[in-house]
C-alpha positions as a printed Julia matrix, in Angstrom:
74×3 Matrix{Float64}:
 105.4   132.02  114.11
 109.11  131.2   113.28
 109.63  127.71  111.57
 111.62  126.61  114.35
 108.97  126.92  116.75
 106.23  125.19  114.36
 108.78  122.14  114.35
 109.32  122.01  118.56
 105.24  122.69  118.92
 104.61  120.25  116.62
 107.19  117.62  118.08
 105.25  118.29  121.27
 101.99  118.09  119.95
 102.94  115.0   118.34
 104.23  113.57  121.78
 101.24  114.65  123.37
  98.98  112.99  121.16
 100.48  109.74  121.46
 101.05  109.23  125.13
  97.3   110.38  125.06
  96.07  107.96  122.29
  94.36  111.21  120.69
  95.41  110.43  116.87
  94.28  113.81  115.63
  96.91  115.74  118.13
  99.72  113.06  116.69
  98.78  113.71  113.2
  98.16  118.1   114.4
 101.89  117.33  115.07
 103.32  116.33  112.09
 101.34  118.38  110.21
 103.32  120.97  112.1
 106.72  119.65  111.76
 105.97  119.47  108.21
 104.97  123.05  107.92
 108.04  124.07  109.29
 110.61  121.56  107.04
 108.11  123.07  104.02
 109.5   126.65  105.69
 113.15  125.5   105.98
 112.91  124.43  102.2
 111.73  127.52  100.88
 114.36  130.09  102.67
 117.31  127.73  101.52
 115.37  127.79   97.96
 115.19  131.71   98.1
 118.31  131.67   99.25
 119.9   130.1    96.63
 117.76  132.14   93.89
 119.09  134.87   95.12
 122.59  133.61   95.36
 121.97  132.59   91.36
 120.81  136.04   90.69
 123.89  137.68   92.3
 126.16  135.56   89.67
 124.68  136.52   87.04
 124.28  140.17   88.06
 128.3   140.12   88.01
 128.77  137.63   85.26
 126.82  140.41   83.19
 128.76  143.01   84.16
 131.77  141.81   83.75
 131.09  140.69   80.35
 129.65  144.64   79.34
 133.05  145.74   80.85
 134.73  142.67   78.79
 132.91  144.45   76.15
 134.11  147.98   76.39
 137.32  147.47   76.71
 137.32  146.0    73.24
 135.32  148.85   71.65
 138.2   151.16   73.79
 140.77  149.38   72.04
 139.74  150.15   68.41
């Protein structure tokens, strides 16, 4: 299941639980909203590894081209 829907099940299952005094639904429901925020965390973590990886992918090859040119030179 998506991370979005973990967060609006558990938001309901939260609700649920408290308008029907059952604490383990409430806490079921937070559990799940924190599943998904631990979901959100880690795409915009991957996200950003990959974003650092596609920097320094170009950074080292412009560098090697940096590189030739001054070996071309010569």
């Amino acid at each position: 299941m998506g991370k979005h829907f973990d967060d609006v099940a558990g938001k309901g299952k939260e609700a649920f639980g408290k308008a029907t005094g059952d604490r383990g639904t409430e806490f079921e429901g937070k559990a799940d909203q924190a599943k998904a925020g631990a979901k959100d965390a880690a795409d915009k973590a991957k996200g950003k590894a990959e974003e650092l990886k596609d920097k320094a992918e170009d950074a080292f090859e412009s560098a090697g081209e940096k590189i030739k040119d001054v070996f071309k030179k010569k």
